[in-house]
VOLO-657335 format. One record per residue (C-alpha): residue in three letters; x, y, z. Coordinates in steps of 0.5 Angstrom, whole numbers, padded with zeros to 4 digits, always signed. Example, Ala and Ser with C-alpha at 12.3 -4.5 7.8 and 13.67 -1.06 7.14 Angstrom:
residues 2
Ala+0025-0009+0016;Ser+0027-0002+0014;
//
This chain:
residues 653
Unk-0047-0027-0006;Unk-0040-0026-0010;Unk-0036-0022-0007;Unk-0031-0018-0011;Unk-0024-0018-0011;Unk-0019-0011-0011;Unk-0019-0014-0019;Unk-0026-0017-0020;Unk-0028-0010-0018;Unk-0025-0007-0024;Unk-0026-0011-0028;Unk-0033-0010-0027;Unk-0032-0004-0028;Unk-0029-0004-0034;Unk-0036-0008-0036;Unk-0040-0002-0034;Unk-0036+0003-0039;Unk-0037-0001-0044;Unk-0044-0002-0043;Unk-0045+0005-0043;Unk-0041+0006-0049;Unk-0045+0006-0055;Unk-0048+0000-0057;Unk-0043-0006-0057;Unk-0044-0012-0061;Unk-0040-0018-0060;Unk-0041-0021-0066;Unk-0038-0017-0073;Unk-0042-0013-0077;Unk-0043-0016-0084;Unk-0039-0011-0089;Unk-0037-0014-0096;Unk-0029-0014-0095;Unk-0024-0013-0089;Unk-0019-0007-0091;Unk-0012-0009-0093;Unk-0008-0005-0088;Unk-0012-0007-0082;Unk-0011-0015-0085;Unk-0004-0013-0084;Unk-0004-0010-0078;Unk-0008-0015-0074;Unk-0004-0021-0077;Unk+0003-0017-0075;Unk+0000-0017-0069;Unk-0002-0024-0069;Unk+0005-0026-0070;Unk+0008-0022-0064;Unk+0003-0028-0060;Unk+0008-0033-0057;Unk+0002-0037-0054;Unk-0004-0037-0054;Unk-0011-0040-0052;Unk-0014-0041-0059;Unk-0018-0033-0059;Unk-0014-0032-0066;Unk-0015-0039-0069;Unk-0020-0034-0073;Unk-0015-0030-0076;Unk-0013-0033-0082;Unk-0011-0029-0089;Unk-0016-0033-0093;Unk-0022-0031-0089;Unk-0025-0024-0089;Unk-0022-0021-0081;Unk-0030-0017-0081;Unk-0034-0023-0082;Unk-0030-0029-0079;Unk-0025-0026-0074;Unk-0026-0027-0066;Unk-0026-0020-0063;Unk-0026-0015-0068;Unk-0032-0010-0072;Unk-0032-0006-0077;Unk-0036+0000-0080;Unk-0041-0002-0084;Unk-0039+0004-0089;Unk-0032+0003-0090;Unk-0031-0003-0088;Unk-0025+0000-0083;Unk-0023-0004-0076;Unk-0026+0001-0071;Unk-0027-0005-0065;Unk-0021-0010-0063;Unk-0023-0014-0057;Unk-0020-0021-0058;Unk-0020-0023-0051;Unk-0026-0020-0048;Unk-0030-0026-0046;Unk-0036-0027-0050;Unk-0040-0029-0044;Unk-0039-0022-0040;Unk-0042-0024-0034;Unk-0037-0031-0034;Unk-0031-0027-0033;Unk-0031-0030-0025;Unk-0028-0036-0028;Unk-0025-0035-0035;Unk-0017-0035-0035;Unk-0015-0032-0042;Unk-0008-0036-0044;Unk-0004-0031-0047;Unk+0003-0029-0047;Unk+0007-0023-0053;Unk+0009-0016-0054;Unk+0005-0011-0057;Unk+0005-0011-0064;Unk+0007-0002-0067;Unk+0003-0004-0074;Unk-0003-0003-0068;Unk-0001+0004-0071;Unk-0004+0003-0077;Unk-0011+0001-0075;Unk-0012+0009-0076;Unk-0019+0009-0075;Unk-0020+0004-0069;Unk-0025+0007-0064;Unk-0024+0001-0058;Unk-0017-0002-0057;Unk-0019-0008-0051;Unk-0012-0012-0049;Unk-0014-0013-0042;Unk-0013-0020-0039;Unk-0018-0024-0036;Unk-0016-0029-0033;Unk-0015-0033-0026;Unk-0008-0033-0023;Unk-0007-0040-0020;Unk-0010-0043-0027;Unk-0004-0040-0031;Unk+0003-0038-0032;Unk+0004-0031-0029;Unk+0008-0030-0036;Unk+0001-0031-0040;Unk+0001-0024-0041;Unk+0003-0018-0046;Unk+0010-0016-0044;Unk+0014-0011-0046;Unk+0014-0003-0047;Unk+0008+0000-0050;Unk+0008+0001-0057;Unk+0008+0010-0058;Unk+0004+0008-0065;Unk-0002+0007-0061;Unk-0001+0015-0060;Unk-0004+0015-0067;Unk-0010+0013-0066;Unk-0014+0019-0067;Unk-0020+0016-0067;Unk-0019+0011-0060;Unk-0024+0013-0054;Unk-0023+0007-0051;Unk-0017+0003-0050;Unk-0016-0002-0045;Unk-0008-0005-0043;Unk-0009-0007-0036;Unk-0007-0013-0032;Unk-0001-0015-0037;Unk+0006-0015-0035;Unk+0008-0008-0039;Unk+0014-0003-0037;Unk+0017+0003-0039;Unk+0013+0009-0038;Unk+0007+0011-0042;Unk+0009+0014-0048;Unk+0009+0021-0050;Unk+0005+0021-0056;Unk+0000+0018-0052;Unk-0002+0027-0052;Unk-0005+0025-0058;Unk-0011+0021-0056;Unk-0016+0027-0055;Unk-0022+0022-0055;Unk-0020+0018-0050;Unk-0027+0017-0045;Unk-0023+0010-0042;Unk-0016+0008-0041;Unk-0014+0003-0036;Unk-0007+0002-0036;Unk-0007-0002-0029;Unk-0005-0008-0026;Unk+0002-0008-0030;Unk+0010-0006-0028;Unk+0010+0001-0032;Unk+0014+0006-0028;Unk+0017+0013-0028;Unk+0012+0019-0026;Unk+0006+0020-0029;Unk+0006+0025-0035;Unk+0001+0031-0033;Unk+0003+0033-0041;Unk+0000+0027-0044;Unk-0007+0029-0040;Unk-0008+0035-0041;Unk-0010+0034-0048;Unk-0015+0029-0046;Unk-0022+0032-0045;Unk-0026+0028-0045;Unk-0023+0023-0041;Unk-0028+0019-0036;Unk-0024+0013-0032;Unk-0017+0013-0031;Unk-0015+0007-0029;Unk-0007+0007-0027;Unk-0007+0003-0020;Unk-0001-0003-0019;Unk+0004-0001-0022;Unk+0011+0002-0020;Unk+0009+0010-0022;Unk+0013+0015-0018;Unk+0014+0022-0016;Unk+0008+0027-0015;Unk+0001+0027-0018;Unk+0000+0032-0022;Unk-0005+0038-0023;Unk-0011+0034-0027;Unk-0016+0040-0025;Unk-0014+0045-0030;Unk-0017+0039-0037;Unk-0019+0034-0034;Unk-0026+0036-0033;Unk-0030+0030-0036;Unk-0026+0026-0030;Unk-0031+0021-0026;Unk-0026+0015-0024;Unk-0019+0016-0022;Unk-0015+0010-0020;Unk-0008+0011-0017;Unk-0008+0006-0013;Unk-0002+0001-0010;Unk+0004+0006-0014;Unk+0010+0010-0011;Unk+0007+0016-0011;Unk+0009+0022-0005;Unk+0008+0029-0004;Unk+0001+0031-0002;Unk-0006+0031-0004;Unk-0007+0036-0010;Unk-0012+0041-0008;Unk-0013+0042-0015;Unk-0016+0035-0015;Unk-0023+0038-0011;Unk-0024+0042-0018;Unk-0025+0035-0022;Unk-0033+0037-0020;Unk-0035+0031-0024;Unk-0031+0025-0020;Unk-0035+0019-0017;Unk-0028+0015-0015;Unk-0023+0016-0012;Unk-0018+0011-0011;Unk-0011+0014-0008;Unk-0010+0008-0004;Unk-0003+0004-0002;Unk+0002+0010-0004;Unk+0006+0014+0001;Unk+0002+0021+0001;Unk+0004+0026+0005;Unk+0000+0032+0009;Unk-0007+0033+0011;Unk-0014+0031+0007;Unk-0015+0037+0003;Unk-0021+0041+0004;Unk-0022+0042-0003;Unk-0024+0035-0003;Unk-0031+0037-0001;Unk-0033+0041-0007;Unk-0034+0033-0009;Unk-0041+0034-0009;Unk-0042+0027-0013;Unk-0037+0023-0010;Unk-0039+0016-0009;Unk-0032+0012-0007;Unk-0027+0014-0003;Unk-0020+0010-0002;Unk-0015+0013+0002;Unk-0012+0009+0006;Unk-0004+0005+0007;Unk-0001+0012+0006;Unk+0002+0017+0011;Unk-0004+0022+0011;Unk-0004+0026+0018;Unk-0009+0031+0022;Unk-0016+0031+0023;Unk-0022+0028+0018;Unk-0025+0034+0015;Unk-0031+0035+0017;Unk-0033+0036+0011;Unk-0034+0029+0009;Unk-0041+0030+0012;Unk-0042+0033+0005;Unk-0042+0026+0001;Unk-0049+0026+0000;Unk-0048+0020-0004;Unk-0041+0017-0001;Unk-0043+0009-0001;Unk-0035+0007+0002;Unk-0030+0011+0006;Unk-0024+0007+0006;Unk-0017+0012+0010;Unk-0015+0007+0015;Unk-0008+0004+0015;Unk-0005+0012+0016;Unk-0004+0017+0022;Unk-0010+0020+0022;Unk-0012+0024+0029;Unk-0017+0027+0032;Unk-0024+0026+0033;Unk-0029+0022+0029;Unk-0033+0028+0027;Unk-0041+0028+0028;Unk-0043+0030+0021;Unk-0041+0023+0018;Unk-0048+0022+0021;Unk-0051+0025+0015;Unk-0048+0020+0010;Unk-0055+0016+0009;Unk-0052+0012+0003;Unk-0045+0011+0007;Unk-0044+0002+0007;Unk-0037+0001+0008;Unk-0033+0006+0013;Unk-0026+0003+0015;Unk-0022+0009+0020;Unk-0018+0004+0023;Unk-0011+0004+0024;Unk-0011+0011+0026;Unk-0009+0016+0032;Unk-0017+0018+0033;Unk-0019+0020+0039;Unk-0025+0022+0043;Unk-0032+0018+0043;Unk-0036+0015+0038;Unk-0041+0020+0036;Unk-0049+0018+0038;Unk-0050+0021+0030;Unk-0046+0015+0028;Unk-0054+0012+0028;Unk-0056+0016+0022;Unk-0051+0011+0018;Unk-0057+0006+0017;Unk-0054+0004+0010;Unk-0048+0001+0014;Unk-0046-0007+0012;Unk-0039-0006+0015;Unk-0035+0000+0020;Unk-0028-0002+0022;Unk-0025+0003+0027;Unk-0021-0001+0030;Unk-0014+0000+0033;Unk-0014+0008+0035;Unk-0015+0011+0042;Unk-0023+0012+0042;Unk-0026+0012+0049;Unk-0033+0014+0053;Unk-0038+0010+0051;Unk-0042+0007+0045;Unk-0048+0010+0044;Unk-0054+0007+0044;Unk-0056+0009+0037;Unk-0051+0004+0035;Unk-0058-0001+0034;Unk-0060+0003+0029;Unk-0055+0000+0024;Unk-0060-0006+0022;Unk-0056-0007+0015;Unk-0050-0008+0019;Unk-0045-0014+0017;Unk-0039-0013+0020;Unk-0037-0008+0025;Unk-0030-0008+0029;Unk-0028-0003+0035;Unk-0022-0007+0037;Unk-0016-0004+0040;Unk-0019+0002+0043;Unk-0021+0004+0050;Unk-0028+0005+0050;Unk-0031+0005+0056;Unk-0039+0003+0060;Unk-0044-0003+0059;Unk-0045-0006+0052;Unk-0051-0003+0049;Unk-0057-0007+0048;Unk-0059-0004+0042;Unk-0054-0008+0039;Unk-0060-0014+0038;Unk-0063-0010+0034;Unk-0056-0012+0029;Unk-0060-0018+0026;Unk-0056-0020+0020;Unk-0049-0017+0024;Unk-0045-0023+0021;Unk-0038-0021+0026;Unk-0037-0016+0032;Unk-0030-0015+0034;Unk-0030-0011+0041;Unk-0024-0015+0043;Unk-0019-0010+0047;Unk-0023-0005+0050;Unk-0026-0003+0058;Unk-0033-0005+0057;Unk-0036-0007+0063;Unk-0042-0011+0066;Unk-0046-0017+0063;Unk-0047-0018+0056;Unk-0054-0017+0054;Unk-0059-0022+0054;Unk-0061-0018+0047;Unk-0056-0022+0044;Unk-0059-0028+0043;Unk-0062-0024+0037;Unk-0055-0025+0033;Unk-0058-0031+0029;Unk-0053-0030+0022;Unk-0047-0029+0027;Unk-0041-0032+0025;Unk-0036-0028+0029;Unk-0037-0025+0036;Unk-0029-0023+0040;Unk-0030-0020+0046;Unk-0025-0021+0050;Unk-0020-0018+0054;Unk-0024-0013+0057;Unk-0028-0012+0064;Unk-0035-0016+0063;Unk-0038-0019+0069;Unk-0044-0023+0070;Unk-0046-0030+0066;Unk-0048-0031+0060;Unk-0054-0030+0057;Unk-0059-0037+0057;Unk-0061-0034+0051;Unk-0054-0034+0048;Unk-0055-0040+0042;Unk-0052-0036+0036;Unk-0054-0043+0031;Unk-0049-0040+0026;Unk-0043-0038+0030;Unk-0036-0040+0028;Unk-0032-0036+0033;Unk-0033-0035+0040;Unk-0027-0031+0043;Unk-0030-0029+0050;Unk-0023-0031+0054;Unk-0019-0025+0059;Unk-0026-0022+0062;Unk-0029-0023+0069;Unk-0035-0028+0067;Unk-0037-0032+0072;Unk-0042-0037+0073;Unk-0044-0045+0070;Unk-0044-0045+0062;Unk-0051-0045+0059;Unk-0054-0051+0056;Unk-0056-0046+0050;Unk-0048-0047+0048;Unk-0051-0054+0045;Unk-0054-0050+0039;Unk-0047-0048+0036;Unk-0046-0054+0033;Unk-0043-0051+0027;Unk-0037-0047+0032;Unk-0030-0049+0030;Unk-0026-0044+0035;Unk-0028-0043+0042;Unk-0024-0039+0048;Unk-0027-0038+0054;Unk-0021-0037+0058;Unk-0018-0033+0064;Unk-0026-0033+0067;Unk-0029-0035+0073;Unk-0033-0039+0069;Unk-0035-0046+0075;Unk-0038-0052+0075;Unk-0039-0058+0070;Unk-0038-0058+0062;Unk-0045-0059+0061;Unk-0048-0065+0057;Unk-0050-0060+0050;Unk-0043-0060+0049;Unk-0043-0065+0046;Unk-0047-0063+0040;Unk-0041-0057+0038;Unk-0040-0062+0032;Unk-0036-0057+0028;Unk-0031-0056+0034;Unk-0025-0056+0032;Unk-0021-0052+0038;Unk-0022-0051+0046;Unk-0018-0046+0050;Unk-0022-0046+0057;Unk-0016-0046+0061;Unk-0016-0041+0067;Unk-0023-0041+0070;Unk-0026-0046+0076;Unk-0030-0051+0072;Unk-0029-0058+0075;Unk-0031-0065+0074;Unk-0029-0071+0069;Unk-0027-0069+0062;Unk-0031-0073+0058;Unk-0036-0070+0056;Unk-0031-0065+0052;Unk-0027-0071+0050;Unk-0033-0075+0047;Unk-0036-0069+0044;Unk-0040-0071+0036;Unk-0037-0070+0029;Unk-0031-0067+0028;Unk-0024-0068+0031;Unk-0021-0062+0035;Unk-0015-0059+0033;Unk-0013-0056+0039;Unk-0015-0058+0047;Unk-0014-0053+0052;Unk-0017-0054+0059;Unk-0011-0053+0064;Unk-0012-0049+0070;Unk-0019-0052+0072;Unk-0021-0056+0078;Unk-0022-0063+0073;Unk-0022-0069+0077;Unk-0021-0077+0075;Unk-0018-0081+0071;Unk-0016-0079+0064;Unk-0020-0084+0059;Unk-0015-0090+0057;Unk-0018-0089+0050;Unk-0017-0082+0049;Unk-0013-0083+0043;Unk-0017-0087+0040;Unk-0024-0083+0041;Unk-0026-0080+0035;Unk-0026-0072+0038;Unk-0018-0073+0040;Unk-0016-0078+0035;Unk-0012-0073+0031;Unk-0011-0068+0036;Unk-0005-0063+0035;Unk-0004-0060+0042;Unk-0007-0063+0048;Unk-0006-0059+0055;Unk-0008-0062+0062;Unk-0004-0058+0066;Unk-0005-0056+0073;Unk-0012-0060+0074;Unk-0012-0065+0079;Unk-0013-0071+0076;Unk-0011-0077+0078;Unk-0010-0084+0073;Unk-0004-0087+0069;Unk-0002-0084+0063;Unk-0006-0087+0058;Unk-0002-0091+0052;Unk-0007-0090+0047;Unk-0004-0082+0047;Unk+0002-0086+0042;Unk-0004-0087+0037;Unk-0005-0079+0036;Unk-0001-0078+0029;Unk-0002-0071+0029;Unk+0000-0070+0037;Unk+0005-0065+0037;Unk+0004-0061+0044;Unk+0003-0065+0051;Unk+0003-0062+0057;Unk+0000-0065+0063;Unk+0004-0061+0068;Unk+0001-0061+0076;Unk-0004-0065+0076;Unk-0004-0072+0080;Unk-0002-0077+0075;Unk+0000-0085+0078;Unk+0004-0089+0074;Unk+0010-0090+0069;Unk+0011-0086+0063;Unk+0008-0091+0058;Unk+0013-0092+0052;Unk+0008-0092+0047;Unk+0008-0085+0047;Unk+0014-0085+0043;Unk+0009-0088+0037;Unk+0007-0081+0037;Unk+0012-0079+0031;Unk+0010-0071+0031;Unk+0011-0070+0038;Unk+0016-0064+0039;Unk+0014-0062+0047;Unk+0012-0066+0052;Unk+0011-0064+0059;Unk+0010-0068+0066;Unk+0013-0065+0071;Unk+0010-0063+0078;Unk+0006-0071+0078;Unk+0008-0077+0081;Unk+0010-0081+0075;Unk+0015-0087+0077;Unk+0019-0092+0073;Unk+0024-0090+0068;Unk+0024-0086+0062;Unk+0023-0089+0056;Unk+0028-0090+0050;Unk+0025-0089+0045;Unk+0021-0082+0048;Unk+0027-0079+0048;Unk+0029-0081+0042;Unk+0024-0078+0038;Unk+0026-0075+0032;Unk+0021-0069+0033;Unk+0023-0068+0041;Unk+0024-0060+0042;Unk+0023-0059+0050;Unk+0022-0064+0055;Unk+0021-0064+0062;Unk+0020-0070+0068;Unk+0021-0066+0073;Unk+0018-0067+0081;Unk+0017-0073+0079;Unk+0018-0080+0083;Unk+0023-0083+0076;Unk+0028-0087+0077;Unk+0033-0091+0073;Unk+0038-0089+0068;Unk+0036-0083+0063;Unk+0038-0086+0057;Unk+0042-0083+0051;Unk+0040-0078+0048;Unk+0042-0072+0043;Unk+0038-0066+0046;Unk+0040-0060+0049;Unk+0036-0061+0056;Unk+0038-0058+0061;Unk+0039-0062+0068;Unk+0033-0058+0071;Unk+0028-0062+0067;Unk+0030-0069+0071;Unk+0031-0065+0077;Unk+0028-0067+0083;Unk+0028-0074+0082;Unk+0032-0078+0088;Unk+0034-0084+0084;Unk+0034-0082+0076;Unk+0042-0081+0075;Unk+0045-0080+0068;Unk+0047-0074+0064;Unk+0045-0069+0065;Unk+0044-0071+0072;Unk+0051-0074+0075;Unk+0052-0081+0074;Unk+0049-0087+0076;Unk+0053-0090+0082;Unk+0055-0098+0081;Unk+0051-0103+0083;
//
């Protein structure tokens, strides 16, 4: 499945309107000769191209612009350029991929095509393979407020300034126009669009408009689409927006909008989408928006909405994407949450909602992504969440739910993400929880208990797994050593005991980060430890507060990519061995509270990367060697023989 971008999406929806235009062609239309004032125009035109990848080569003066031109159509009777979309990709449902090359000004002899009906300049293109610059620059051209004929005109995703020309007032028959994704500025001018009747889509989102929007209602009554988003635009919602009886889309999205929803709103009985969020948007969600019989997405997050989730929003069957998130929502989810069975994704995370998750939460079987983290909502985690089959990612971190995670989890077969934690769940987890397409295990901050079970094997595919600040116990069990995509583990803060290898000779890939402090884990530590395929390339390698006896093993100077070493409080024997200083990335390192002995290697403390370092409670002695750090002297405090700066000096021999 493709997923579309803010950008992709409106390029997509600009290829719908074209094919619900008349019908289009993407060839030209035989006629026995191209007007002469056209030719010139359009060669003008070429002319104010500074770069370009290859779409006007066809413009030549001795070829027929009707005929041979790329992108341009001409009336059959006339022989009249009526259709100018060069860069239009000539495979439509390609334009994922297709970067147009392009870069120069808006030409004023585009004036002059006095009967063009569709004027098509948008870029399509992929950012990371071109220039920013390779687009249209420059003001618009007012001449293009000649084209009396135009219905469909198209400038978005360009780099075009100025303000929208007044002249634009004489466009009557506009049905489309996209001026989005540029850097016009100044107020958006309600008297060039009082004019424009049968305007359908109004794309003016991503660029720098200013001031209010102005009254559309008392013209624009064709309206379907309107898209203001990402401007800086203040004030309040217009009511006189509810009047626009016709409106689908709505995208008000990523401005400075003040004030309340207004409850003109609900007049919208047509309304498919609505985007409203990263504004300044207070009081309640309007009850009404249970009314939006067809509403498919509704997006208010990021604004400082208050009040409860009102019980009609159970009525939206159609509703597939819900985003409250980021608000000041108060009060309990409500049961009619269940009546959203169209729901694939539902963020409300970061408000203050509490009590309990209903029960008809189950009925959500559609349900891709579902996010309630940062809220204070109370009792047991429903079992009727198993019914959430192709649920992709749960994000109930930050929250008061108690009790055991249910054994219906194990339905959780597509899972990718699942983050529970910081909350109050008890009890172990479930034999049944082997979710074979997890990614993302976060069920750190809770009070589970009991042995790891041996279902966790069936993650092989887990890249991330914190289980930290439980009471989980007993050994690592022998599946652990199937997680083959793992690539980071924080257990820290639990009971489990026992040796370490089966963590550290894990299959497949390597860790990124190991994490086991604050357990019960005993023995040696493998003097092949930097050299095992799992840790080899280890960043970050935490022991700490273990009772784990050995030397240190020198192989840890073969870790490359080691930067973090902490073995603090554990029962460690032996010298620091100074092939730790082969690991040139190290920036802490952290042994105190051990029974180390010998000196401190020159060339550790000479690590170019050296940030914080402390051998402290140790049995170290000899010289501390000359060094450039700031370490302070309680960093080799409690070591009777070590002496030297910052400790005082070493007394003669």
């Amino acid at each position: 499945m493709v997923s579309l971008s803010k950008n992709n999406l409106h390029i997509w929806v600009i290829f719908l309107t074209i094919l619900a235009a008349e019908t289009i062609t993407f060839s030209p239309i035989l006629v026995e000769s191209c007007n002469t004032i056209d030719e010139e125009a359009l060669l003008e035109f070429k002319l104010g191209i500074e770069r370009d990848s290859g779409h006007l080569t066809t413009w030549t003066p001795n070829t027929d612009c009707c005929t041979a031109w790329r992108g341009i159509e001409c009336d059959a009777i006339s022989g009249r350029v009526i259709r100018v979309f060069p860069y239009r990709p000539m495979e439509i449902f390609d334009e994922l991929g297709i970067s147009i090359l392009v870069r120069g000004t808006l030409s004023p002899f585009l004036g002059n095509l006095t009967y063009l009906q569709q004027l098509d300049l948008y870029i399509y293109k992929e950012e990371e393979l071109s220039s920013s610059t390779d687009k249209f620059t420059g003001s618009i051209p007012p001449q293009l407020g000649q084209l009396s004929h135009l219905t469909y005109l198209s400038l978005g995703n360009n780099l075009l300034n100025g303000s929208i020309p007044t002249s634009f007032a004489n466009l009557h028959r506009l049905t489309f126009l996209d001026l989005g994704y540029n850097r016009l500025s100044g107020t958006i001018p309600y008297h060039v669009f009082r004019s424009m009747k049968s305007l359908e889509t109004l794309f003016l989102g991503v660029n720098n408009f200013t001031g209010s929007i102005p009254s559309f209602s008392l013209n624009l009554n064709s309206l379907e689409t309107l898209i203001l988003n990402q401007n800086s635009l203040t004030g309040g919602i217009p009511t006189c927006i509810g009047k626009l009886n016709r409106l689908t889309n709505i995208d008000l999205s990523d401005n400075h909008l003040q004030g309340k929803i207004p409850d003109s709103l609900g007049q919208l009985s047509r309304l498919e989408t609505l985007s409203l969020y990263n504004n300044n948007l207070t009081g309640p969600i309007p009850d009404f928006v249970g009314s939006f019989s067809k509403l498919m997405s509704l997006r208010i997050h990021h604004n400082k909405l208050t009040g409860s989730i009102p019980y009609s929003i159970g009525k939206l069957s159609q509703l597939q994407t819900l985003e409250l998130n980021h608000n000041r929502l108060t009060g309990s989810i409500p049961c009619s949450i269940g009546g959203l069975i169209s729901l694939s994704s539902m963020y409300l995370s970061h408000n203050k909602l509490t009590g309990v998750l209903p029960d008809s939460i189950g009925n959500l079987n559609q349900m891709y992504i579902i996010n309630l983290e940062n809220n204070k909502i109370t009792g047991k985690l429903p079992s009727t969440l198993g019914n959430l089959k192709i649920v992709r990612a749960m994000v109930f971190s930050n929250n008061r739910f108690v009790g055991q995670i249910p054994s219906s989890f194990g339905n959780f077969k597509e899972m990718n993400y699942l983050k529970l934690s910081n909350n109050k769940l008890s009890g172990s987890l479930p034999p049944e929880l082997g979710m074979e397409n997890i990614l993302d295990l976060d069920l750190s901050r809770n009070e589970l208990t009991g042995k790891l079970p041996w279902s966790i094997g069936k993650m092989q595919f887990m890249r991330d797994l914190n289980i930290s600040n439980n009471n989980f116990h007993s050994a690592i069990p022998v599946e652990f050593m199937n997680l083959t995509g793992l690539n980071q583990i924080d257990i820290h803060s639990n009971n489990f005991s026992g040796s370490l290898a089966t963590i550290f000779n894990k299959k497949g890939n390597g860790y990124g980060i190991v994490d086991v402090s604050s357990n019960r884990f005993t023995g040696a530590i493998d003097k092949n430890v930097g050299i095992i395929p799992a840790m080899r390339y280890v960043g970050s390698l935490i022991l700490s507060n273990n009772p784990l006896g050995g030397s240190i093993p020198k192989s840890i100077g073969h870790m490359s990519g080691l930067q973090t070493l902490k073995m603090v409080n554990n029962k460690l024997t032996g010298e620091i061995p100074l092939e730790l200083g082969y690991a040139q990335q190290l920036s802490t390192i952290l042994l105190s509270n051990n029974n180390l002995v010998g000196s401190i290697p020159t060339n550790v403390l000479n690590l170019k990367t050296l940030e914080m370092f402390d051998v402290s409670t140790n049995q170290l002695s000899g010289m501390i060697p000359l060094h450039s750090l700031a370490i302070p002297a309680s960093a080799f405090s409690r070591n009777s023989r070590l002496c030297g700066a910052p400790l005082p000096p070493c007394k003669p021999l």
